[in-house]
C-alpha positions, 0 to 999 in steps of 0.5 A: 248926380250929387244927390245920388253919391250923397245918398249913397255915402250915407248908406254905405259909410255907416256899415263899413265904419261899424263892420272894420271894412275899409271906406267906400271908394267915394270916401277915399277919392273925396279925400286924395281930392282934398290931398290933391287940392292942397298940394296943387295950392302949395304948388307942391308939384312932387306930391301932386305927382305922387298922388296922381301916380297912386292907382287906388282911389280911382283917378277918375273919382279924384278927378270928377271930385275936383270938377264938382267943387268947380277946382278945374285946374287942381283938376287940370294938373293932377289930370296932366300927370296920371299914367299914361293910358287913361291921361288923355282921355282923363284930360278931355274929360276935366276940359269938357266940365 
């Protein structure tokens, strides 16, 4: 699966840069897992309730960022404070990787 978002960040981040689109959703949500990752170590909980509560990047994205670097509880903690409809099973999902 890394190989394939690898791939396709290089094909669609070049043309969105070179056109003024905005970045690829891949490119966002790696960064708010960045943003997520350092509020999480700086035990800044209100941003990371901010940055779980922001409906663009995609959650999920943010989420499955965070596990792929092996970051669960980042992952755990920004999953416990995302809206309500998608926070269990956003949950189940960080606790099965």
């Amino acid at each position: 699966m890394r190989p394939l978002i690898s791939i396709l960040a290089l094909l669609v981040l070049p043309g969105a840069a070179m056109s003024g689109e905005k970045a690829s959703p891949v490119a966002s949500a790696s960064d708010q897992a960045r943003k997520v990752l350092r509020a999480y170590r700086a035990k800044r909980n209100g941003v990371l309730g901010e940055l779980a509560g922001a409906d663009a990047p995609d959650p999920w994205m943010v989420a499955h960022h965070l596990c792929r670097q092996g970051k669960f509880d980042a992952a755990s903690a920004f999953g416990a404070l995302v809206r309500v409809p998608i926070r269990d099973s956003l949950v189940r999902y960080i606790g099965n990787r």
